[in-house]
C-alpha positions in Angstrom: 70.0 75.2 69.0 70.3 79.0 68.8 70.0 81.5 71.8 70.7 85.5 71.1 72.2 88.3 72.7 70.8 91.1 71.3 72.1 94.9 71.2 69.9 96.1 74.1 69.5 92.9 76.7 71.2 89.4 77.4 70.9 86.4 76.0 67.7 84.6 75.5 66.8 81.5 74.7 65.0 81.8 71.0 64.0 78.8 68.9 66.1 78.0 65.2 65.8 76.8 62.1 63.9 73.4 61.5 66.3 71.9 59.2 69.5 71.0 61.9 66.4 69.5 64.4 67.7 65.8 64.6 71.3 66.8 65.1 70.9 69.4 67.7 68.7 67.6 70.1 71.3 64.6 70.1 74.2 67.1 70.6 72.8 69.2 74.0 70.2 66.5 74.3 67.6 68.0 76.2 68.8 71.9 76.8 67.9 72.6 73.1 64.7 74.0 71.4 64.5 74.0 67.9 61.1 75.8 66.7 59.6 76.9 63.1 62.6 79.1 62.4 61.0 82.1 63.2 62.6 84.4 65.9 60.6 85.7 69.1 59.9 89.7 69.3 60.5 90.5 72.5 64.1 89.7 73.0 65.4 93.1 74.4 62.8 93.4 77.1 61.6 90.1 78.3 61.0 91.7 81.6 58.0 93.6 80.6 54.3 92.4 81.4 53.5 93.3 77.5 56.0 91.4 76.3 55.1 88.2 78.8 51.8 88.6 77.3 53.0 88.1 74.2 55.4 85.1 75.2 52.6 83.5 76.5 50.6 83.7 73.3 53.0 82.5 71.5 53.5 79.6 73.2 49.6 79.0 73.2 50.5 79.2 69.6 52.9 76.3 69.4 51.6 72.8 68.9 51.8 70.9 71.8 54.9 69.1 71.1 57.0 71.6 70.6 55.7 73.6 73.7 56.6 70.1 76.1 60.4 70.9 74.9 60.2 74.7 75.5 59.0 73.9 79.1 61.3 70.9 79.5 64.0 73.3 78.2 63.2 75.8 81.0 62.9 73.3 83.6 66.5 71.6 82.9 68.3 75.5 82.6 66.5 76.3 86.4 66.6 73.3 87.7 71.1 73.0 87.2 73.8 73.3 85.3 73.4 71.8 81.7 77.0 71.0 80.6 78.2 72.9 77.7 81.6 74.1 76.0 82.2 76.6 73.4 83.7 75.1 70.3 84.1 78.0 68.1 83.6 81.7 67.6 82.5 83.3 64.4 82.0 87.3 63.2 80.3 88.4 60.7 79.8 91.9 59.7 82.9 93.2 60.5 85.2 95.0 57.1 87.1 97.2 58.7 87.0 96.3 62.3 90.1 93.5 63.0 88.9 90.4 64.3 91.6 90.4 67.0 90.0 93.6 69.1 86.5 91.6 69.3 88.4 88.2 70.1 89.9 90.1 72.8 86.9 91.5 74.4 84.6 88.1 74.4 87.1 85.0 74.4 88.2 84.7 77.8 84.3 85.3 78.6 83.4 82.5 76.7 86.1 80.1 77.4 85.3 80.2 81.4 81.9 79.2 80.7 81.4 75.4 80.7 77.8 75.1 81.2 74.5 77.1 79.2 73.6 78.7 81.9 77.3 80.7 82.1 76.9 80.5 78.5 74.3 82.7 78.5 76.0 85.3 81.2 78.7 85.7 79.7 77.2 86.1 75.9 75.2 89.3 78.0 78.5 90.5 78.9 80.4 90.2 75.8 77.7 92.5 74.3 78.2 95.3 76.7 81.8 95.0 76.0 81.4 95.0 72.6 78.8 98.1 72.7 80.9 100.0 74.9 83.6 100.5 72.4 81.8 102.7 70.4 82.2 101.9 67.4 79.5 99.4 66.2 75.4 100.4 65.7 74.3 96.9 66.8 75.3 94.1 68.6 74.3 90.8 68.6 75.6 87.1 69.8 73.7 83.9 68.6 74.7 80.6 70.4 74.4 77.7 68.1 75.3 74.0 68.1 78.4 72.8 67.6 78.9 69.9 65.5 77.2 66.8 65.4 80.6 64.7 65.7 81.2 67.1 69.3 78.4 66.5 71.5 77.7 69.2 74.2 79.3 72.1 72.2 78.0 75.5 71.0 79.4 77.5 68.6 79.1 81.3 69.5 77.9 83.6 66.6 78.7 87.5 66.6 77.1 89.4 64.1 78.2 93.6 64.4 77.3 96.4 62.4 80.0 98.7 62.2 79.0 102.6 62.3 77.4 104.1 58.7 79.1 107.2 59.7 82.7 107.7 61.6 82.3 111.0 62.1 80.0 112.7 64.8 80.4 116.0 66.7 78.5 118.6 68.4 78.1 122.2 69.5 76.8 123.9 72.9 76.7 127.2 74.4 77.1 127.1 78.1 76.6 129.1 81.5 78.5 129.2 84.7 76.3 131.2 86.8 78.6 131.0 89.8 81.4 133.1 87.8 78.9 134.6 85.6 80.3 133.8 82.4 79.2 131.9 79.0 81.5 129.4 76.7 81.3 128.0 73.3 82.2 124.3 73.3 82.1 122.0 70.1 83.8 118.6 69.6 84.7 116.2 66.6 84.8 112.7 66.9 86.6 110.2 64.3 86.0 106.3 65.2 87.7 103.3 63.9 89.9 104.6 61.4 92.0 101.7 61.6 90.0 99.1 62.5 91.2 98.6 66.1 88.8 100.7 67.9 90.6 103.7 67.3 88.9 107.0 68.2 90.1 110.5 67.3 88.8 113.9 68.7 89.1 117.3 68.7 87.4 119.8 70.7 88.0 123.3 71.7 86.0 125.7 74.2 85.9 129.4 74.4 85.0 131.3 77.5 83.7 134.9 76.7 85.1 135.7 80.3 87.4 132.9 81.6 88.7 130.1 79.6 89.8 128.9 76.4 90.9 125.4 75.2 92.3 123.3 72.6 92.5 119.8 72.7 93.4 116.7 70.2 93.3 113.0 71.7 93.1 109.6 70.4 91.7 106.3 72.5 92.5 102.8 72.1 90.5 100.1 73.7 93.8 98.0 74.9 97.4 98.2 73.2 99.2 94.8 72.2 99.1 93.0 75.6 97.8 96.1 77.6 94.3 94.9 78.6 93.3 98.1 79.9 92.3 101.3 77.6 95.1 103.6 76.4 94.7 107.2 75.7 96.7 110.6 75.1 96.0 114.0 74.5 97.5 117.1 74.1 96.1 120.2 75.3 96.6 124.4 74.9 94.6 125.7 77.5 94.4 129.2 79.0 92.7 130.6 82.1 91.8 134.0 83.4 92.3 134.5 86.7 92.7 138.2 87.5 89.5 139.1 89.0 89.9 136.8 91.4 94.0 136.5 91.9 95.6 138.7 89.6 97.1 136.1 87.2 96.5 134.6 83.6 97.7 131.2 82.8 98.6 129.5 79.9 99.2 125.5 80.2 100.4 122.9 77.1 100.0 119.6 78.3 100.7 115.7 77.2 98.2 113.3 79.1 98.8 109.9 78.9 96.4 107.3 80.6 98.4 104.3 81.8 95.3 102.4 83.2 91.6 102.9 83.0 89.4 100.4 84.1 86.2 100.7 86.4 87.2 101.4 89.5 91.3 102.8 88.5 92.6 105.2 87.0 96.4 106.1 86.4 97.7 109.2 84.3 100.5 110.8 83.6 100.8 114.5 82.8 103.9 116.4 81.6 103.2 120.1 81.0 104.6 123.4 80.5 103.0 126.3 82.4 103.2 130.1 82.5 101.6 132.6 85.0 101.6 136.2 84.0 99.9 139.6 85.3 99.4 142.0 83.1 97.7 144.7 85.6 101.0 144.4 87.3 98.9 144.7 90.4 99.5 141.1 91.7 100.4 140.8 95.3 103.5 139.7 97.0 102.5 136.1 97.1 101.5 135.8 93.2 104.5 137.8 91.9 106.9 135.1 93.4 105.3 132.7 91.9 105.0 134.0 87.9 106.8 133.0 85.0 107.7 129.8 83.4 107.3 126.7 85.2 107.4 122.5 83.8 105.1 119.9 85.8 105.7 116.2 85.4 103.4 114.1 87.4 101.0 111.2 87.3 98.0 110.8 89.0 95.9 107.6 91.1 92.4 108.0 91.2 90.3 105.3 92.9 86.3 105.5 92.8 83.8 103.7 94.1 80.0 105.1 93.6 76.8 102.4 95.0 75.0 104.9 95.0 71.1 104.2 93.1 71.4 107.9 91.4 74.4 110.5 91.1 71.4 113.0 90.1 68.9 112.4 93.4 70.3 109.4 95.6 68.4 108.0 97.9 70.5 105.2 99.2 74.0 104.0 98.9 77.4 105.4 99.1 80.4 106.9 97.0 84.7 107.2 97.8 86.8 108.4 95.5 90.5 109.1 96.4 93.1 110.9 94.6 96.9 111.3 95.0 99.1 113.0 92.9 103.1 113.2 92.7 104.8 115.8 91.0 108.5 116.9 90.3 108.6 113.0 88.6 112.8 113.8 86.7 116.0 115.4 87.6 115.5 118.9 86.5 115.6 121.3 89.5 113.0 123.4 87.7 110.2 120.8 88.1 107.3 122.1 90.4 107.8 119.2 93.8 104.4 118.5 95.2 102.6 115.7 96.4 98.9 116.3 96.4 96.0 113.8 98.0 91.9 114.0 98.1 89.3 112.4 100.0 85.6 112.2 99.2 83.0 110.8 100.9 78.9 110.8 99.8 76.4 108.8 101.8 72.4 108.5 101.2 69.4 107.1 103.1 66.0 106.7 102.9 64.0 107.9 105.4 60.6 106.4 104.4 58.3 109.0 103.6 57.6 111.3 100.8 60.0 109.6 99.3 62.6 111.5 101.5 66.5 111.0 101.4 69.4 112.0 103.9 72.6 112.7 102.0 75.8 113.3 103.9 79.3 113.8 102.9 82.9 114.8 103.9 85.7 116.1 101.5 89.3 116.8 102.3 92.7 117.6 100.8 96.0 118.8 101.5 99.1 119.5 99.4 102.4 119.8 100.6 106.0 120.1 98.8 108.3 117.7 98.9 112.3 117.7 98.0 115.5 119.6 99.5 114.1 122.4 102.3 110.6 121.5 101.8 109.5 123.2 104.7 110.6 126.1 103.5 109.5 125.6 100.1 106.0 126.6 98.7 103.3 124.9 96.9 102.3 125.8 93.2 99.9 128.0 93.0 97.5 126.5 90.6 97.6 123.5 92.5 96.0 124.5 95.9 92.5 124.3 96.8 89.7 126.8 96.2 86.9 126.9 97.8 83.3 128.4 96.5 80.8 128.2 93.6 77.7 127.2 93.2 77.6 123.3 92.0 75.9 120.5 93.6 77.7 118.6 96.5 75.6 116.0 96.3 76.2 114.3 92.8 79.6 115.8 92.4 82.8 113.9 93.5 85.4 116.9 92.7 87.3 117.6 95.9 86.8 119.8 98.3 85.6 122.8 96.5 82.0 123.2 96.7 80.4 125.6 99.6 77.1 127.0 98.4 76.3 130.7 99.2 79.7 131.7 98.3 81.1 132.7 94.9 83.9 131.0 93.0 87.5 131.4 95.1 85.0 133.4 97.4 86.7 132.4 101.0 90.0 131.3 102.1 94.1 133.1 102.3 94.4 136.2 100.7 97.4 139.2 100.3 96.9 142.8 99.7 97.1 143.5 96.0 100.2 145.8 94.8 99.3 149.9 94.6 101.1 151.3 91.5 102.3 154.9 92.8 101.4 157.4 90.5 103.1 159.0 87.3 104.2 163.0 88.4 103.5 165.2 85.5 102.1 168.8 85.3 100.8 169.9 88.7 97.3 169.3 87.1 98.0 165.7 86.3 99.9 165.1 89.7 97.1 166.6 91.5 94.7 164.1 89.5 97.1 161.1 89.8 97.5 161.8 93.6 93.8 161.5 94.1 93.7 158.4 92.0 96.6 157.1 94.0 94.7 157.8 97.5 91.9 156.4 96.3 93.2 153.3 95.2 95.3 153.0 97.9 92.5 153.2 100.4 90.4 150.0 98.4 93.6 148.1 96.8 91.6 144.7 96.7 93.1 141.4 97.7 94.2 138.4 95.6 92.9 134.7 96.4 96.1 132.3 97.2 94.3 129.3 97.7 95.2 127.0 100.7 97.1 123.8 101.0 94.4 122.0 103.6 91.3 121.9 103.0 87.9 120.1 104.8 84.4 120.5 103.7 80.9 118.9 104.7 77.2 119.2 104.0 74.0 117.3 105.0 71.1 117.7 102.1 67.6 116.2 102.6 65.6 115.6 99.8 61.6 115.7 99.4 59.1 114.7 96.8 56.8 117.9 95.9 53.2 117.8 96.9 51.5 118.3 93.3 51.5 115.2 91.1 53.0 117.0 88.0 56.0 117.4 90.0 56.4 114.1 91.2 55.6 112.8 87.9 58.5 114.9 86.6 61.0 114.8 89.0 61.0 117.7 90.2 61.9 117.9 94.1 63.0 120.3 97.0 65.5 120.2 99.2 66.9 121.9 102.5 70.8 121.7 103.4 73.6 122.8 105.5 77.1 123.0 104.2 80.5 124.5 105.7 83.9 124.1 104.9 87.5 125.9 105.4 90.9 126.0 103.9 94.1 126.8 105.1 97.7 127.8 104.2 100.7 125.5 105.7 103.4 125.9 103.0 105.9 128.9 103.9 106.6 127.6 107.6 102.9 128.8 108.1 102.3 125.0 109.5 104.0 126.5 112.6 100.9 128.7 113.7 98.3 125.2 112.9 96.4 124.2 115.7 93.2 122.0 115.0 91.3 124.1 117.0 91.8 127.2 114.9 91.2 125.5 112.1 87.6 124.6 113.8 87.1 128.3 114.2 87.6 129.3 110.5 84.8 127.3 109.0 82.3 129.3 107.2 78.9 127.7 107.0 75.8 128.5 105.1 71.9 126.3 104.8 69.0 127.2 102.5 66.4 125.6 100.5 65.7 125.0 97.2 63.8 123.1 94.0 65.8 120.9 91.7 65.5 119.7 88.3 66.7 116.8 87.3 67.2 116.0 83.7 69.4 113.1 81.9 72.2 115.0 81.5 72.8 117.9 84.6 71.2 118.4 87.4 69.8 122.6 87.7 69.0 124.0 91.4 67.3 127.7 92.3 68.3 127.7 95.5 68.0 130.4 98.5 71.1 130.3 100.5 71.6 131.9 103.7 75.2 132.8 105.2 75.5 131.6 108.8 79.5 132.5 109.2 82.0 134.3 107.0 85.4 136.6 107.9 85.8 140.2 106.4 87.3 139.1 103.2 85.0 136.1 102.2 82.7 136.8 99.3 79.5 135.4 100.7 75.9 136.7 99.6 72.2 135.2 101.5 70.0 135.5 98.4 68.2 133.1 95.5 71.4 131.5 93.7 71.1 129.2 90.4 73.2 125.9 90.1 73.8 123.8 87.2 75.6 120.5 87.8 76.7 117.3 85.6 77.7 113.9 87.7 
């Protein structure tokens, strides 16, 4: 007997070649079929009504005989277990790929199963292990019989085909209308080199107003006894922050990622930082804070998403949870920080038009940790910022978003510096004075970011009336988000109370159309400020959103 996995589905049971008839049916007595040697079509989507049809006329097809066995076949795998052990596993197909990496994905799958009907579960799942690698263009698992001196075994069959072509990469221009600004992104991708899943990349990113990145990383699947991926990369990355805080910073990082698996994820990070001004207008609290600085730290993140769509949900929920600890060594010079997030995202449906309630709650704090903490300060980079214009609903990033605001649009700010003016000629002093008045009257003020941090929206979603929408996806959508951030770093926990907090939330509602599309989700949205403090950066008008889950 045969059954096949095949690149897209599970296994299914599919008849085999005539000549090993009289052995087989002995071996798995009656949980074998053995047909005409010719393989059904519909193996991938046996689900379908067309392809049912087509079952069913095959079978009208098959002499009587033979179509007794195929229904006494599918009455013994429904009606219990039909005892059955793996006695071998064979791959073919594979030059370059080491027979190890794809032992290790599907062994201990097959080894737990000891009847056909686990058999056939856990041939399904060794085929999405096997395609999730990355590095094969087809997938697919045969079980046959084992040998006719082993009754009740099954040997497993993997036949791959490796990728034609290691090498793949791409190239996009993209838009952040929240900070009004435009990158170039492009990324090239090496697989397999070695034969143990290896990937390579490279990818860079430039930001005609913002940021600009480098980046070189390699992946393995699992390392010697690791079972879990391992991956590192090395990034140069620099960001441009004076329009909103008077700073540029330039980062070069090592990640390494310690576990990775569905639901965990630890990292390590160990980079070198440097925040300069070159307006040398910064204000009081950036200017203590530039220069060279080293961050050693690793990083927890824990998520969770039931949720039937991160692009429109309409029932289920999503946690994700992240704490960070850095100052990890004994240099004195290490930035001392422990950092944690919260996210919450519910969805309901309300039963109409097809209509969906989502809800959710995000907090963080950050706080510094070592000798005189509390009279220490948090790293700038690493507070929270609060504003832009992407999604809450299918993004788990923190608390960050707050639509009707722009990006670092709300929370602690300081007076920028005034630079008092050159004296030259009476002409020039005379000019320079009024320069010097005028600036002095509108310095501007930098965005510091705050160390606690709470926001929380309610969205409801709607189908359109006209068909073509529906048909499309396209739906609208009302909300109501508000949030606020704080600074507690600098002895400035002393003034806290939680009903002051309460009392700085800015809030804003609107409503809007959404497109949904595979790979972002785009919003025009009208947004409405409710509450916002003299130096927030909050406009009521039509706002475009682009957002990726």
């Amino acid at each position: 007997m045969a059954t096949s996995s095949g690149t897209e589905g599970g296994a299914n049971p599919k008849p085999i070649e005539e000549e090993r008839k009289d052995d087989k049916e002995k071996e798995l007595e009656d949980a074998t079929y053995n047909g005409d040697g010719e393989e059904d079509e519909d193996e991938d989507e046996i689900d379908d009504e067309d392809d049912d049809e087509e079952v069913e006329t095959e079978e009208d097809d098959l002499p009587a005989s033979e179509r007794e066995k195929l229904n006494h076949l599918v009455r013994r795998l429904t009606g219990g277990p039909v005892r059955l052990r793996v006695h071998d596993v064979i791959i073919r197909g594979n030059t370059k790929t080491k027979d190890a990496l794809i032992e290790a994905e599907v062994l201990d799958a097959f080894r737990s199963a000891s009847s056909m009907q686990e058999l056939l579960q856990a041939a399904g799942h060794a085929n999405t292990r096997l395609r999730q690698l990355d590095i094969f263009d087809s997938v697919s698992i045969t079980l046959d019989s084992g040998p006719p001196e082993l009754p009740g075994t099954a040997n497993v069959v993997i036949d791959i085909v490796e990728a034609k072509n290691p090498l793949s990469g791409d190239l996009g221009l993209y838009t952040k209308p929240e900070a009004r600004s435009w990158s170039l992104e492009g990324s090239l991708k090496l697989k397999n080199i070695f034969g143990y899943g290896d990937i390579w990349d490279a990818s860079g990113a430039y930001g005609f107003d913002q940021t600009s990145e480098i980046s070189v990383g390699m992946s393995l699947p699992r390392f010697k006894a690791i079972p879990t991926p391992l991956m590192t990369r090395v990034s140069l990355l620099s960001q441009d922050w004076l329009k909103f805080s008077s700073y540029k910073e330039r980062l070069l990082g090592l990640s390494v990622g310690l576990i990775s698996t569905r639901n965990h994820d630890l990292t390590y990070n160990l980079t070198w930082r440097n925040l300069f001004d070159p307006s040398r207008r910064s204000s009081k609290s950036i200017r203590s804070q530039l220069g060279h600085s080293l961050l050693s730290s690793i990083k927890y993140t824990y998520k969770i998403d039931r949720r039937d769509s991160q692009l429109r949900p309409t029932r289920g929920y999503a946690f994700l949870s992240t704490s960070q600890v850095g100052g990890l060594g004994p240099d004195s010079r290490l930035l001392r920080f422990f950092r944690q997030e919260f996210d919450f995202r519910g969805a309901f449906p309300l039963g109409f038009y097809n209509t969906a309630l989502n809800f959710g709650v995000s907090a963080g704090a950050i706080m510094p940790w070592g000798k005189g903490f509390l009279n220490s300060t948090t790293p700038l980079p690493e507070r929270f910022y609060m504003g832009g214009h992407s999604s809450p609903v299918c993004n788990l990033g923190g608390p960050t978003s707050l639509l009707g605001f722009k990006l670092r649009g709300l929370g602690p700010t300081d007076l920028r510096r005034v630079i008092p003016p050159k004296h030259g000629d009476d002409g020039a002093a005379t000019s320079s004075a009024t320069d010097a008045s005028e600036s002095s009257g509108s310095p501007g003020r930098d965005v510091i970011g705050g160390d606690l941090a709470v926001t929380a929206f309610a969205d409801l979603s709607f189908d359109l009336p006209l068909k073509i929408f529906r048909e499309s996806g396209v739906h609208g959508h009302v909300f109501v988000n508000a949030g606020s951030l704080v600074k507690l770093s600098d002895e400035e926990f002393k003034n806290f109370s939680f009903q002051r907090f309460l009392d700085t939330f800015r809030s804003s509602a609107g409503l809007g159309v959404i497109f949904p599309t595979r790979f972002f989700r785009m919003e025009i949205n009208y947004c409405y400020i409710l509450k916002q403090f003299k130096h927030d950066h909050g406009k009521t008008g039509i706002q475009f959103s682009f957002s990726t889950p």
